[in-house]
C-alpha positions as CSV (number, residue, x, y, z in Angstrom):
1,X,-11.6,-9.9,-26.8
2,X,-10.4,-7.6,-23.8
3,X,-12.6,-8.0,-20.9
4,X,-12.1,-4.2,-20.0
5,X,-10.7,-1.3,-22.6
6,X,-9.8,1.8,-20.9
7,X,-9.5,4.5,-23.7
8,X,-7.9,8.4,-22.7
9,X,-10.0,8.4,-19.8
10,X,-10.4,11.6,-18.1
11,X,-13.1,12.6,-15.3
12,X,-12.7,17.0,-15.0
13,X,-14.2,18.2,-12.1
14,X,-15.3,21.9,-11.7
15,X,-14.2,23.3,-8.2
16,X,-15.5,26.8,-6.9
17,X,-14.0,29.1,-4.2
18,X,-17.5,29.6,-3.0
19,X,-21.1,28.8,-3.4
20,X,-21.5,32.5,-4.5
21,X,-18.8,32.2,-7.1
22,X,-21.1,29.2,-8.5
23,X,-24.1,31.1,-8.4
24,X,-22.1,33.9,-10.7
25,X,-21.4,31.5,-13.3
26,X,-24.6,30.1,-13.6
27,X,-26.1,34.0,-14.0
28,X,-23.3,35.5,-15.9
29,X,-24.9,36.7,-19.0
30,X,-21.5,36.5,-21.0
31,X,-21.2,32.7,-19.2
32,X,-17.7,33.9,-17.4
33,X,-16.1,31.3,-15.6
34,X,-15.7,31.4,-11.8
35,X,-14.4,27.6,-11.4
36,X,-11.1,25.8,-11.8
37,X,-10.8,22.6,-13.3
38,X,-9.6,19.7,-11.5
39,X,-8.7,16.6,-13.0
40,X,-9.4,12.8,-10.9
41,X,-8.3,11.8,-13.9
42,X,-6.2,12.9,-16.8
43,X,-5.5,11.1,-20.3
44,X,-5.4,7.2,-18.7
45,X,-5.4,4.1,-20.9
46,X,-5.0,0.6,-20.0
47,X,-6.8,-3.1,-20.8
48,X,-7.6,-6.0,-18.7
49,X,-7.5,-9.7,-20.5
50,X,-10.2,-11.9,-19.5
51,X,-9.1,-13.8,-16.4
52,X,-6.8,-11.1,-15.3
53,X,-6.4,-9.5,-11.9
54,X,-5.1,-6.6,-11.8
55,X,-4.6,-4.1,-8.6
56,X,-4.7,-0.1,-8.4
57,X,-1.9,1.3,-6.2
58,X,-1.3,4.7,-5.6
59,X,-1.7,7.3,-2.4
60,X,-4.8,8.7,-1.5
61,X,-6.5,11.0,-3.5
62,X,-4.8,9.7,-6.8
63,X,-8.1,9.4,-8.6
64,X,-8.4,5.0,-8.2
65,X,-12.2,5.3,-6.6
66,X,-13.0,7.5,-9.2
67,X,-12.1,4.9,-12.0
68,X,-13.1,2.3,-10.4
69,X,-16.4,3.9,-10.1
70,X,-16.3,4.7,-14.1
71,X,-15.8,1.4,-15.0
72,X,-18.7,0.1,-12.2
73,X,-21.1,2.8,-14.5
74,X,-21.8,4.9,-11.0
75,X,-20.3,8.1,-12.7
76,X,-19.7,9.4,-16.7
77,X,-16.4,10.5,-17.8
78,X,-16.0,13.9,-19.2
79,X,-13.6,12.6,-21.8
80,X,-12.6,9.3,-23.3
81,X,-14.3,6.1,-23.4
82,X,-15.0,2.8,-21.3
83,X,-15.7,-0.7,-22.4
84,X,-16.8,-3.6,-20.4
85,X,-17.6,-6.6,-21.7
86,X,-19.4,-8.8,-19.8
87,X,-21.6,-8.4,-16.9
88,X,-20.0,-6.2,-13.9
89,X,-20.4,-6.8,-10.0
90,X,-18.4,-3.7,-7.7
91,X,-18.1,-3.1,-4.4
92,X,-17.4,0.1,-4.2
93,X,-17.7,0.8,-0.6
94,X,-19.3,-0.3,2.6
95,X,-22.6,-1.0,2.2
96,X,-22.9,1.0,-0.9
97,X,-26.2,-0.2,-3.1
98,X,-27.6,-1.3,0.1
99,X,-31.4,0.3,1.9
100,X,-30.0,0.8,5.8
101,X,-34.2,0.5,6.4
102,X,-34.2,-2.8,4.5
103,X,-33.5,-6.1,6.2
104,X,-30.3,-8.1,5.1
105,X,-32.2,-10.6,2.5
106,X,-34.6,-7.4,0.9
107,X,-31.3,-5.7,0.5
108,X,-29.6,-8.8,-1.2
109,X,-32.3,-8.6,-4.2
110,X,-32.0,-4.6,-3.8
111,X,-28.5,-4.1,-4.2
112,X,-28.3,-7.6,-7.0
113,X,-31.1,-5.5,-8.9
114,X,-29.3,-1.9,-8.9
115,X,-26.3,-4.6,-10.7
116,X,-28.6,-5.2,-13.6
117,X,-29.7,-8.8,-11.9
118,X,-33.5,-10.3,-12.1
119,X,-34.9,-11.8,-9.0
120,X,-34.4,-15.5,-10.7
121,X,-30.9,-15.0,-10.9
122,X,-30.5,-13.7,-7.1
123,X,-33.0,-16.7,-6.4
124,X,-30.6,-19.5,-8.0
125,X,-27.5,-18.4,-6.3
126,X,-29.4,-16.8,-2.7
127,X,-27.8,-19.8,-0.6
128,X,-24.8,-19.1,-1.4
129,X,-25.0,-15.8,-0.7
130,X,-26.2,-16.4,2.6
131,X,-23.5,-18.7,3.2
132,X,-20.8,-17.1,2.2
133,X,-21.7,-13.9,4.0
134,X,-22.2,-16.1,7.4
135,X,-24.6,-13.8,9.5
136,X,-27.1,-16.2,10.6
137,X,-30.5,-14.8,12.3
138,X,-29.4,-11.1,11.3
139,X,-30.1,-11.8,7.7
140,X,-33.5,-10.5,9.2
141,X,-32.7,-7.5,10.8
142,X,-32.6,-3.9,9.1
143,X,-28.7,-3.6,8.0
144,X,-28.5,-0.3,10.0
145,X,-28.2,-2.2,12.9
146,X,-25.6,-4.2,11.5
147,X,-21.7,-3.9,12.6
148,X,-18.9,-2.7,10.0
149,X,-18.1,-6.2,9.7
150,X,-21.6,-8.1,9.2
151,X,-22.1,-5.2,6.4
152,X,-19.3,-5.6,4.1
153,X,-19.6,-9.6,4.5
154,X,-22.8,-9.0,3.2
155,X,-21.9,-6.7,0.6
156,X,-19.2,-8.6,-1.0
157,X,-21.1,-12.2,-1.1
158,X,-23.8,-10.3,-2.9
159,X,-21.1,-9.1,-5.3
160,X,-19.4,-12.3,-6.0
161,X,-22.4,-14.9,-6.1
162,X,-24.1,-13.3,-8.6
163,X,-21.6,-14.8,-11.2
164,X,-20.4,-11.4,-12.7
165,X,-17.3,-11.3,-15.6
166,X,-16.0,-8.5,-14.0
167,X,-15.3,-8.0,-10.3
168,X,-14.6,-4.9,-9.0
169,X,-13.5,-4.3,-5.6
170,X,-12.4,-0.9,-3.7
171,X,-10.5,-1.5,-0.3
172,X,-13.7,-3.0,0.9
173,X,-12.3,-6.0,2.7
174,X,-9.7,-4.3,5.2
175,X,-12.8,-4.1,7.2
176,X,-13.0,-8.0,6.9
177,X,-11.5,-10.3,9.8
178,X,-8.6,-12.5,8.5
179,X,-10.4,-15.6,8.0
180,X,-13.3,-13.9,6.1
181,X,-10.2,-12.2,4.0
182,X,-9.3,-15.7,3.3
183,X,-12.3,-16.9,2.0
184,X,-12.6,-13.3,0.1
185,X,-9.3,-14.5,-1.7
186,X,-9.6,-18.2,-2.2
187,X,-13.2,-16.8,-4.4
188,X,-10.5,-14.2,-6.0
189,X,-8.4,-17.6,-7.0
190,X,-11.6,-19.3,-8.3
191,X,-12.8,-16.2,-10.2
192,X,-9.2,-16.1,-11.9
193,X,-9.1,-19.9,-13.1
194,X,-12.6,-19.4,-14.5
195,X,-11.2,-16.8,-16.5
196,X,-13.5,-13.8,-15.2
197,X,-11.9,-10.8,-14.3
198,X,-10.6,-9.0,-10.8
199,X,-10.4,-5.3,-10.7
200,X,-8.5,-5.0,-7.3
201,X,-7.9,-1.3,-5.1
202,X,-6.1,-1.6,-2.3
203,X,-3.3,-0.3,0.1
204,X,-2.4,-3.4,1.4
205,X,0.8,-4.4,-1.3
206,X,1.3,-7.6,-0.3
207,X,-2.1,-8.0,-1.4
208,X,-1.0,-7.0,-4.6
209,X,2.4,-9.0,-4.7
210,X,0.2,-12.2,-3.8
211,X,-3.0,-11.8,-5.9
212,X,-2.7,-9.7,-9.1
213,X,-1.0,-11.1,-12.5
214,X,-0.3,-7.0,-13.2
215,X,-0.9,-3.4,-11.7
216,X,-0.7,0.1,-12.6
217,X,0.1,2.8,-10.4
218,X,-2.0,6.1,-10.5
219,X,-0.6,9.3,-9.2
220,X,-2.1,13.1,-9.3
221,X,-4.9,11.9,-11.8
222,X,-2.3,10.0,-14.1
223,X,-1.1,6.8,-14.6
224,X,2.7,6.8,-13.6
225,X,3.2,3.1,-14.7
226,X,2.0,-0.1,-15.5
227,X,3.8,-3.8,-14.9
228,X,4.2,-6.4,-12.9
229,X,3.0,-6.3,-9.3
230,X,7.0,-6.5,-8.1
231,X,7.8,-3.6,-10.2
232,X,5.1,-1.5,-9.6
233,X,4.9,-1.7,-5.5
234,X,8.7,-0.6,-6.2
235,X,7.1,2.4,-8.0
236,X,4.7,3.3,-5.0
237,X,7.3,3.4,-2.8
238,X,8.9,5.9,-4.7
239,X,6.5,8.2,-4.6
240,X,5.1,7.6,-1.1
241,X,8.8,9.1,-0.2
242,X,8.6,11.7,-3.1
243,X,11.6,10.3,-5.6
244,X,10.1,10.0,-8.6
245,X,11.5,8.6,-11.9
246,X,9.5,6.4,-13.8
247,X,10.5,4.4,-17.0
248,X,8.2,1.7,-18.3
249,X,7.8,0.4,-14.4
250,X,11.3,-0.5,-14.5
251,X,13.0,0.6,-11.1
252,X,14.7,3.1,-11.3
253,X,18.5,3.6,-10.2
254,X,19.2,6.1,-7.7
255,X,22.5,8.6,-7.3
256,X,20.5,10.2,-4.5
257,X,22.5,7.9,-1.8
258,X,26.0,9.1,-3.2
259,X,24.5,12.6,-3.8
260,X,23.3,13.0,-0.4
261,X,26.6,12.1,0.9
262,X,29.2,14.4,-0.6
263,X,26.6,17.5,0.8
264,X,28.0,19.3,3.7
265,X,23.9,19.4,5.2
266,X,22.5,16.1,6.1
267,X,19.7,15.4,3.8
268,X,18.7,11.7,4.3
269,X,16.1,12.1,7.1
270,X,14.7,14.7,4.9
271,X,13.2,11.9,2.8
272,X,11.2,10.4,5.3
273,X,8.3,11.2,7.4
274,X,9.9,10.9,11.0
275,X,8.5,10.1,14.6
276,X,7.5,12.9,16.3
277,X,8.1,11.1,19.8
278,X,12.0,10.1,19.1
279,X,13.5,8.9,22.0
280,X,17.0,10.6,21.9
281,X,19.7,10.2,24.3
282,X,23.8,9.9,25.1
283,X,26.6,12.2,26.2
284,X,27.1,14.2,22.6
285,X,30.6,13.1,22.1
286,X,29.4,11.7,19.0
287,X,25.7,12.7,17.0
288,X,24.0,10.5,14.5
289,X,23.2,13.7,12.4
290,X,21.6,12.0,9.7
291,X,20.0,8.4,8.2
292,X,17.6,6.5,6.4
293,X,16.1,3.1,4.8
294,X,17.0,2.6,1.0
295,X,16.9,0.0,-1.4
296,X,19.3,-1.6,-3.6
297,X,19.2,1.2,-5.8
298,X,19.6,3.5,-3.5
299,X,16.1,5.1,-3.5
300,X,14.4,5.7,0.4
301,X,11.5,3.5,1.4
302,X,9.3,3.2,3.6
303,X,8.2,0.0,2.8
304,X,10.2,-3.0,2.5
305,X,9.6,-6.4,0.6
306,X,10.2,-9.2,2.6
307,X,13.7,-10.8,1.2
308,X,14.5,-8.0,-0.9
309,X,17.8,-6.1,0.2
310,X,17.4,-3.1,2.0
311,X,20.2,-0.7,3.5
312,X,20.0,1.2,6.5
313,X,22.2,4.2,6.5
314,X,23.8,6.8,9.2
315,X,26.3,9.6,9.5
316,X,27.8,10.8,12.4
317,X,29.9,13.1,13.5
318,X,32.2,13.2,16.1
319,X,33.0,15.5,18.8
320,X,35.9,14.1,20.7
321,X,38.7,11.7,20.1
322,X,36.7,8.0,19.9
323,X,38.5,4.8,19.5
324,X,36.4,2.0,17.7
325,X,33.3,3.2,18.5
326,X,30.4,0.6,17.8
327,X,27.8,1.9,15.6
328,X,24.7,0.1,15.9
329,X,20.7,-0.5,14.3
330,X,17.8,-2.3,15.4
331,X,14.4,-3.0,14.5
332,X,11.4,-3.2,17.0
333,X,7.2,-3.6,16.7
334,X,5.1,-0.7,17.6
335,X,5.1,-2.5,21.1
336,X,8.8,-1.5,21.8
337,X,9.9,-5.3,21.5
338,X,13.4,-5.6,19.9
339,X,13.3,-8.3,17.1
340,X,16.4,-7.9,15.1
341,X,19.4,-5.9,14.6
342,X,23.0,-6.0,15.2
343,X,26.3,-3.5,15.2
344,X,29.8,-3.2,14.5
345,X,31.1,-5.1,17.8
346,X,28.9,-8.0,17.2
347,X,30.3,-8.5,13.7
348,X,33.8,-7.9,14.7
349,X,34.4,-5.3,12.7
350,X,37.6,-2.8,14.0
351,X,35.7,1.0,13.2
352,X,39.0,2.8,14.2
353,X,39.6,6.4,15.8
354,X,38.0,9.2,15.1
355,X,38.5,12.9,16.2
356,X,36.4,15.9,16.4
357,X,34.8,16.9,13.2
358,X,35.3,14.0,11.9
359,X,32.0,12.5,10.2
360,X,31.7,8.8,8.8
361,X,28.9,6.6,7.2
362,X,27.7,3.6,8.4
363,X,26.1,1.3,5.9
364,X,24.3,-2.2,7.0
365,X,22.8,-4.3,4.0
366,X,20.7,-6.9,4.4
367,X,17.8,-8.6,3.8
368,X,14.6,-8.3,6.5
369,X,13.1,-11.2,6.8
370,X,10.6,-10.1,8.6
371,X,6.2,-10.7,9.1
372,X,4.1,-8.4,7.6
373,X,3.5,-5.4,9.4
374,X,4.6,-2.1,10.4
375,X,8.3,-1.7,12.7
376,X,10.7,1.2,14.0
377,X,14.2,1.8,13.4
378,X,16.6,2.9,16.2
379,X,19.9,3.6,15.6
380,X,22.9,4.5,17.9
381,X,26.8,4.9,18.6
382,X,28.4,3.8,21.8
383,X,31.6,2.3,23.2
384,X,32.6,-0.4,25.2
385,X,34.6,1.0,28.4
386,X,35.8,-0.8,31.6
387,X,33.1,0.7,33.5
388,X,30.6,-0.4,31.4
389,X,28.7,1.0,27.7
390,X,29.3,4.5,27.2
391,X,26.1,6.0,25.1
392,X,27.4,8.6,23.0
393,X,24.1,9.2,20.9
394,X,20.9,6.8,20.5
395,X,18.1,7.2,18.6
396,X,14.8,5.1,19.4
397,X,12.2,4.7,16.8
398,X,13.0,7.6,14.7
399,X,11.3,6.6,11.7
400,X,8.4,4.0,10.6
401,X,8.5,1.5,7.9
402,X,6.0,-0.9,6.9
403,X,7.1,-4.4,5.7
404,X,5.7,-6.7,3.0
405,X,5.6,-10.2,1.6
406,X,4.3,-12.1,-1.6
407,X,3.9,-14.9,0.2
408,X,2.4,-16.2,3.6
409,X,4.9,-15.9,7.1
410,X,4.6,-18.2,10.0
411,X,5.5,-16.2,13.1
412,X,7.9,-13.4,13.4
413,X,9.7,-13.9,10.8
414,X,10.9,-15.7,7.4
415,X,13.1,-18.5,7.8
416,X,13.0,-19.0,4.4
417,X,13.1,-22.7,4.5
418,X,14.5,-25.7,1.5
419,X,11.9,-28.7,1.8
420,X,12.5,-31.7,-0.2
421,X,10.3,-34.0,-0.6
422,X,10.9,-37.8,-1.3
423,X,8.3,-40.8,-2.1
424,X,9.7,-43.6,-0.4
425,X,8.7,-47.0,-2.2
């Protein structure tokens, strides 16, 4: 038996141009219609197994609250049909269920009775509650006085000591410090080999990577694809750069790469959301007219999997006679430290001479091991002279990327150790 059936869901919403344009409807004699439809969901289907957790990608605005909520029994779809079988704990949003007038414990048995549960049932698992929320004397206090923090620790121990089958969670825990996230997922482990099931919505993907057996990616109301967590991240960060192509969550190989390239306009940077505060300097007798992140396939990121192969990518065209110019990427925090990157002179490679109008591209490929978190990409073109390092064109922190990782980093980066381990008699 599936713990959760979802069966050509679809939640229609009617929008109006103006409350008078409602009012019109609802007198029209002939019932003309003044509204639009709009659709949070459209034709979706999916099942979880018992013991499954499975995570809900997809930008905002892709319809994933609105499910989640369908499946938590907070709204009614206008089509299809929903079944859950067991009994269902969500937390659907900070403090939601909860009285802000009500003091932490009232609002425990509040909050566990809107989920369907008796006071004896609250009662038997109420220490646990309180310990796993950790907010000592304040359990007292009204929870409008409470702290972003101290409500969704609250929230979420109510939710997941009240021994549901189902657990549903909406971005509720990026609120959470990191050693309450812990605990969060260490109960998301113990849920999973108990064979109840996690209903996971987040924008944190390495979340996803490390948690979920399987996701599905919404998009525009739709579901866009379904697979493993690997797979389907790759499908979000397609569309968070706007190239599509889905095909049974299997990633997609791009010609957009060698398309781009043989165009006389540089397109690259049109794939990508760029800094506004570039820091852009040099002498002009080279530009760095175009560039980009992509992956192996040749489709622009914007996020990057830890130890996957990414390529960074740059044409430039010249403007005077250059011999071996050194073309040249790096990769800095959002506090302007430098953390990786190299160029042509530090690998030794000979670039050879250019003249003007001529235009080359510069590929580095490799993989970045770096920590989670988000970085900058500078780029630039110089020369070594014999009064010095002649800038002919940087660009600093052009463009953003975000990285992730399925598995826990120590420190800046990976370094993607071998340990053997040997029982000595």
């Amino acid at each position: 038996m599936t713990a959760i059936t979802v069966d050509h869901l679809t939640k229609i919403y009617h929008l109006y141009d103006s409350p008078t344009a409602r009012l019109k409807e609802a007198l029209h004699p002939l019932r003309r219609k003044y509204h639009h439809d709009f659709y949070a969901l459209n034709d979706i289907s999916f099942s979880v197994e018992p013991g499954e957790v499975l995570g809900i990608i997809g930008k905002n605005g892709c319809g994933k609250s609105t499910l989640l909520k369908i499946l938590a029994g907070v709204l009614t779809p206008t089509i299809g049909a929903v079944t859950v079988n067991g009994n269902v704990s969500a937390l659907l949003e900070l403090g939601g269920g909860f009285n802000p007038e009500f003091t932490g414990l009232e609002n425990v048995y509040f909050s566990s009775a809107i989920m369907g549960y008796t006071r004896e049932q609250v009662e038997k698992n109420l220490d646990n509650i309180l310990a796993f929320a950790d907010i000592g004397d304040f359990i007292q206090q009204p929870v409008k006085i409470y702290s972003s923090g101290m409500y969704v620790r609250l929230a979420f121990a109510v939710a997941i000591n009240v021994d549901p089958d189902v657990l549903i969670v909406d971005e509720a825990l990026s609120v959470g410090d990191i050693a309450f996230q812990a605990k969060c997922y260490k109960k998301f482990n113990e849920f999973r080999d108990a064979g109840k099931t996690i209903l996971f919505v987040t924008h944190g993907l390495d979340a996803v990577l490390r948690y979920c057996h399987r996701a599905i990616v919404l998009h525009n109301g739709a579901k866009v694809a379904e697979g493993s967590p690997k797979a389907m991240v790759d499908a979000y960060k397609r569309i968070l750069v706007n190239c599509y192509g889905f095909d049974d969550a299997e990633p997609v190989k791009s010609a957009v790469v060698d398309t781009l390239e043989k165009t006389d306009q540089p397109q690259w940077k049109s794939l990508f959301t760029l800094n506004p505060n570039i820091l852009e300097y040099g002498n002009e007798a080279a530009e760095i007219i175009d560039y980009g992140i992509f992956d192996a396939h040749g489709s622009p990121m914007t996020t990057i999997i830890s130890n996957d192969l990414s390529v960074v990518r740059m044409r430039v065209r010249f403007r005077q006679t250059i011999h071996e110019p050194i073309f040249a990427f790096a990769i800095k925090d959002l506090k302007g430290a430098e953390l990786i990157g190299t160029n042509t002179f530090y690998e030794q490679i000979e670039t050879g001479t250019f003249n003007p109008d001529d235009e080359v591209s510069v590929t580095f490929t490799q993989t970045m091991r770096l920590q989670v978190g988000a970085y900058t990409l500078s780029l630039g073109c110089t020369k070594h002279e014999s009064d010095g390092l002649t800038v002919f064109h940087r660009l600093y922190d052009l463009l953003l990327f975000e990285v992730i990782s399925a598995k826990t980093i120590f420190g800046l980066f990976d370094v993607n150790s071998s340990i053997d381990i040997r029982r000595i008699q």
